[in-house]
Structures are given as C-alpha cells and as structure tokens.
N, C-alpha and C positions, 0 to 999 in steps of 0.2 A: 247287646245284639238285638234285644225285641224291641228296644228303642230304633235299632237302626232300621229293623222289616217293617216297623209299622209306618216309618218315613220313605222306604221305598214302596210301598204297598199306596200311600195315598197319594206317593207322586204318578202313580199307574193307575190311579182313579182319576185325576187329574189330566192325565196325558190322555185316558180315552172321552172326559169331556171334550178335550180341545177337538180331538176327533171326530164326535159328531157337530160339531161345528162345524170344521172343514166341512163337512160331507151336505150340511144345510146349505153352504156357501157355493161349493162345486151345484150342486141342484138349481139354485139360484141363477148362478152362472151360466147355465143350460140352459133352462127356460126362456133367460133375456138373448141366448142366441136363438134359441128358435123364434122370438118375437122376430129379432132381426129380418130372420128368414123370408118371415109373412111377410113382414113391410117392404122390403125389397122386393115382392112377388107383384104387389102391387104398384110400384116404383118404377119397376120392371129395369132396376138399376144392374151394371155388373156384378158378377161375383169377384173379388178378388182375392188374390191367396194370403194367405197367413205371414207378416210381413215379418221378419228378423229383428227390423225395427222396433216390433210392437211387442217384442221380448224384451229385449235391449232395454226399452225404457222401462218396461217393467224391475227388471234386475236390478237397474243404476239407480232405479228411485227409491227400493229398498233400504231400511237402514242397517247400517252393519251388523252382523250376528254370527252364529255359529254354523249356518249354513254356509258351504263354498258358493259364490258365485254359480259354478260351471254345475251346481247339483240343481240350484232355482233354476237356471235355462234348462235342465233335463224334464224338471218336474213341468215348470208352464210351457213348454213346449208341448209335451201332450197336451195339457189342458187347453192350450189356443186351438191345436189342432183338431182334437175333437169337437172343439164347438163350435169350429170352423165347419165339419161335417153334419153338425146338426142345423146349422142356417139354412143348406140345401143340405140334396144329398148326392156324395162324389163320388163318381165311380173312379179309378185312376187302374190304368192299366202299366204291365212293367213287362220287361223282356226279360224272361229268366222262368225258373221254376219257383214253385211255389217253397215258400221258408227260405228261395234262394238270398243272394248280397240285395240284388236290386230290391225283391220284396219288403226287405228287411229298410232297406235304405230308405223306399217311399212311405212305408208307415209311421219312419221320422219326423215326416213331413204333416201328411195328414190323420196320422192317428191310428187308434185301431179300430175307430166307428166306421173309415170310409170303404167301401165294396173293392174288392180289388180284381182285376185281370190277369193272371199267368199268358201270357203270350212269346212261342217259339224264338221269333226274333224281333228286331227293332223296328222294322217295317211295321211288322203287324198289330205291334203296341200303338205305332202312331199311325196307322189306320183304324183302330177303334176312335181315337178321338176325332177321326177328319170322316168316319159314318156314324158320330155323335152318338156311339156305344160305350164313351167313356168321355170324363171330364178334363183331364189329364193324364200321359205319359211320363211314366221316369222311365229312363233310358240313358245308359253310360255315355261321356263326350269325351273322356280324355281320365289317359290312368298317368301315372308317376314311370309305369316302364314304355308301354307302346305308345304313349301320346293322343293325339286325337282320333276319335274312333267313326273311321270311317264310316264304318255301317249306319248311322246315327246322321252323319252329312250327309248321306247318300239318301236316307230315308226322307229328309228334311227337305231337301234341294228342290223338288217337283213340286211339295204341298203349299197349303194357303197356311197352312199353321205356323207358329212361332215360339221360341224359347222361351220363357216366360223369366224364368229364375233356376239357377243352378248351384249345388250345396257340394260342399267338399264329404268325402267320408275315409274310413280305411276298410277294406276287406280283411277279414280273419277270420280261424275257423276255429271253434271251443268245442272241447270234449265235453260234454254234458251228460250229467246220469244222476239215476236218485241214490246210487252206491255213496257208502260213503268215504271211500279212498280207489285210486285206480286198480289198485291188486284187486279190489271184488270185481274188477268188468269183466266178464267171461265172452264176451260178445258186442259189437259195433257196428251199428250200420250207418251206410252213409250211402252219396250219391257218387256215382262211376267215375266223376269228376273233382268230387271232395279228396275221394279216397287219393287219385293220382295225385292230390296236393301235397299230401300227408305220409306219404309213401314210410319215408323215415322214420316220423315219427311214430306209426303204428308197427312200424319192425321194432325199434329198439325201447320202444316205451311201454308197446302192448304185445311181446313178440307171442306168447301163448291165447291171447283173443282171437277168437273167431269172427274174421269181415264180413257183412253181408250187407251185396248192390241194392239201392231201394232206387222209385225213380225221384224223389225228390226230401229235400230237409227236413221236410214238414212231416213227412213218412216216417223218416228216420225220427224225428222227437217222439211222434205217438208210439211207435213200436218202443220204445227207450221208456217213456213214463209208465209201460205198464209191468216190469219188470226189473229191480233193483239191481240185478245181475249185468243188465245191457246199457249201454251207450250211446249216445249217435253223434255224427259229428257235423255241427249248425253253428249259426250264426247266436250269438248269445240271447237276443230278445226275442229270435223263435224260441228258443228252448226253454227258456225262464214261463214261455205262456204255457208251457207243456210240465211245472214245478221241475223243472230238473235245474239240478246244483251243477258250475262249471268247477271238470275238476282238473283242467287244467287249457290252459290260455296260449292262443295264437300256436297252433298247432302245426300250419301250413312249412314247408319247408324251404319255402321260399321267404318266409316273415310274413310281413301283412304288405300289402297294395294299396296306394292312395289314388283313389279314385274322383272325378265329378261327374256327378247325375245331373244333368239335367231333366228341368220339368216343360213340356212342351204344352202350350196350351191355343185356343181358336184365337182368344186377345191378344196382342199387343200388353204385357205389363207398361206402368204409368215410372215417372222418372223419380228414382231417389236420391240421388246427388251421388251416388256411389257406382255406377252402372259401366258395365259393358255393353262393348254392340259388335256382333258378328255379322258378315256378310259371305258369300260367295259369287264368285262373279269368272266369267271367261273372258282373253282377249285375243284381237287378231294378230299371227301371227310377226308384227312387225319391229322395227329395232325402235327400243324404248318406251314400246305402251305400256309395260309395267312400272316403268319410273313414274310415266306422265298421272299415273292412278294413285301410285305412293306418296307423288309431290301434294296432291287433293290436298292430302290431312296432313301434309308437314307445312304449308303455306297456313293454314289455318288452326296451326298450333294444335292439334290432334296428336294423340301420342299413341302409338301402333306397340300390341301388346305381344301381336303373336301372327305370322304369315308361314303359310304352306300351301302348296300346288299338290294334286291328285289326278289321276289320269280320268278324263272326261269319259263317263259309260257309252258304250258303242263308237267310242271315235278312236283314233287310230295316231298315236302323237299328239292328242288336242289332252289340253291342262285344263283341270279350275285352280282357282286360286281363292284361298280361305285366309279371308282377314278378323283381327278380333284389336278393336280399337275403345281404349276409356270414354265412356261417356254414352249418351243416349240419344236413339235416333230422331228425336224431337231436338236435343240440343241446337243452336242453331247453326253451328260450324261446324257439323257433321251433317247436317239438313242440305247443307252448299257441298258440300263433300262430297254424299251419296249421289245427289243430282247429277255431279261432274263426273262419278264414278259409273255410273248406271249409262251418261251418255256416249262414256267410250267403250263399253264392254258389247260383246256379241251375246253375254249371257248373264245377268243379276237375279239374285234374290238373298233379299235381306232378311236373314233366319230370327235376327230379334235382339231385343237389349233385355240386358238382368243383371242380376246381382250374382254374386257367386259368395255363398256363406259357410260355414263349417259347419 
C-alpha cells in the first residue's frame, strides 16, 4: 500500500506540473489574442465570430486519447470564445433574464469574458445592436414545439442588421444546491416561470420544501450558494459559477426544449460551404406569384428548406412569407434567385446566411 500512495502521490505532483503548463499556455494564448486585437485596430479589419470550424479542426487534428471528443469541443470552445472577447471587447445582448436559457445559451458562444445585456424582449435586444449598444444579439428563432418565433422575424424584418450564425441548444432546468442529497433542501427558489415548468416535479419530489418567487436565476443561485439548506432552480452553468452541485437533472415537466438561437449581428457573415440563407419577402395578391418566386430557386437547383407565411403587421389579410434555402447569399444561383425574387415582391428583406451548429 505505501508503494501504491507514494505512486499516486507523484502522479498528483505530476498532474499539477501539467497544470501550470496549461495555465502558461492559456496566458500565452491571450496575450497573442489580444496582439490580434491591436493589429486589427490598426487594419481596421472586421471582427468576425468564433467559427465552429475553427473548433472542428482543432478536435479532428488531435490524436486519439482518453479525452471524448465532445469534452475537447466543450473545453476549446470557451477557450476560442474568450479570446475571441479579448481581441476586442463584446458586449452581446439576449432576451430573457439574467442566468435565464438565452443568457446561458449566449455565454456558449462567446464566453464568460464578454459583457452581457438582460433585455425584456427580442426587439429590444436587437435594438442594442442597431444603436451600437451592443455587438451582437442572441435571441430564439425557432424551438422543436412552436417553430419559428415570430417575435425574432418580426424584430428583424424593418432593420439593416443580419443573422450572422445560429447554434442549436436544449432548454432544461437543474436543481442545484450545495446540500448534499435532496432530502436536506428545506427551501427553493426560482423564477415565477421556472417554477410553473416544474410544477410536478416540486409537488412530488420536494413536497415538504418551501418555494420562493425571485425575479431572476441568477437571484435564485446567489440566494442557493449561501445556504446549504436551499436550492434553486437554473440552468446548470449558471449555477456551477455560483459552486452549487446538480442534485438532480431536467426537472421541467415537460422534458427539455430544443431550441435555435440565433446571433444577429451589423455584418453580413462570409460563406463556409455549409450555409443557410433566409429571406422574407411579400407578394401581390395575384394567382400564382407564389409559384413564380418558388420556381427562382427550383430552376437554379436551390433546394428550399423551410417556407411559412405570417400575417403582415398592420395590414389586414396581407401575408409575408419566410423562406430559408441551403446556401449563401453570395452563391451565385441564389444571387439570380434573390434578384428575381426581390423584383416580384411588393416587400423583401434578406435577413442573412449562417450556419446553424449544435
């Protein structure tokens, strides 16, 4: 046995060299984003986001090992993203409360270095970015039950800005506490909205806990971390910043929600061979101008992913209609497409091409 402690003992001296290794390397890695930074200030080059891709090859160039896959994309994922926020610096604004899905959803993206915005609704997230109060909006475009979210076209439909890139996620809600089994939670607090998800599961799981309404998730962690006795019920990687252990998973009594966020940004994203392109556009009402707009991209071998009509704001009977077709709006048989699309419409605007990643 003291042969065995004294071989786990230096394999833990060993494993914290490796350690401040990383930690020289992560330092390193920061520094030459922030060179970037400068030199692009200079350049006066775009920003652009943090590409899936540039994970991707990360991952596949690794050689095999005892890491999963899907754990190196969790790990360099933050690490891109944050040193994505250290080249400039991004404010990103989201619709929801704060610790809410969306918040939780956009820190995916860009980390937890970049500034964020709590904003009431979808409008108002993507009016920070178009009075350049923020660099990007995430904001929901479409869930797995209600589909595309209107609010989100609706906000988009008037402005100059554009979708950049959109990431698939799942909504779910985790009981979190620093207890160390559920029988010790005497108390939980959540948002007015969690709690209606959970309804069941806080009758039959926590019937003797005591609920209490906070106005947001981020409320309910702080209150939860300073008391081993309480709970709250969040999104996992709020609660994990707040040390609290999940002590039990996907709590909502509906299951979880597959949702996609889109990130909406001033640019135009650039083409990566994998792209979507959305539009919306109105026609008059006459027999067959919907075909004559469909035929565009079936003559030019375009392949239509996804069409829906909405009733037009303040009009009375009058429709838009929302197209979402493979490929990018620079392609060049979507470039003759839109043209022909845009010349018979009473009303276009081409919301943007992107990717759509997990």
């Amino acid at each position: 046995m003291t042969e065995k402690r004294r071989e786990v003992e230096e394999l833990r001296h060993e494993i914290s060299r490796v350690d401040a290794q990383l930690l020289v390397a992560l330092e390193r890695r920061a520094k030459l984003s922030k060179r970037v930074g400068e030199a692009r200030k200079s350049l006066a080059t775009p920003i652009s986001l943090p590409e899936r891709a540039q994970i991707e090859a990360i991952v596949s160039g690794a050689p095999a090992g005892d890491l999963p896959p899907e754990a190196l994309r969790e790990i360099f994922r933050e690490i891109v993203a944050t040193c994505f926020s250290l080249e400039a610096p991004v404010v990103v604004s989201f619709s929801g409360l704060e610790g809410a899905f969306a918040h939780a959803a956009a820190r995916t993206r860009f980390g937890v270095a970049a500034e964020y915005t709590p904003c009431e609704t979808v409008a108002a997230a993507v009016d920070e970015v178009t009075r350049q109060r923020a660099s990007y909006a995430v904001v929901p475009y479409e869930t797995r039950t209600d589909g595309l979210m209107q609010a989100t076209i609706a906000a988009l439909t008037p402005s100059d800005l554009k979708i950049v890139a959109c990431f698939e996620t799942h909504i779910n809600l985790q009981l979190a506490s620093k207890a160390g089994a559920i029988a010790e939670v005497e108390k939980v607090y959540a948002t007015a909205k969690d709690r209606s998800h959970s309804q069941r599961f806080l009758a039959f799981d926590l019937p003797g806990a005591q609920v209490v309404e906070v106005k947001t998730p981020l409320s309910a962690c702080q209150l939860a971390a300073a008391d081993p006795r309480v709970a709250a019920l969040a999104h996992e990687s709020i609660a994990a910043e707040y040390g609290l252990e999940v002590l039990k998973r996907n709590v909502r009594d509906e299951g979880d929600e597959g949702v996609r966020y889109a990130i909406v940004g001033t640019r135009p994203s650039s083409r990566t061979g994998g792209d979507l392109t959305a539009l919306v556009f109105a026609l008059s009402n006459s027999p067959g101008a919907l075909h004559e707009v469909l035929k565009q991209f079936a003559e030019r071998g375009v392949n239509l992913t996804k069409i829906q009509s909405s009733p037009t704001p303040g009009e009375t009977w009058q429709y838009l209609f929302y197209l979402e077709v493979q490929g990018h709006a620079t392609d060049r048989p979507i470039v003759g497409a839109l043209e022909e699309v845009r010349r018979q419409s009473k009303f276009f605007k081409l919301l943007g091409s992107y990717t759509t990643t997990p």
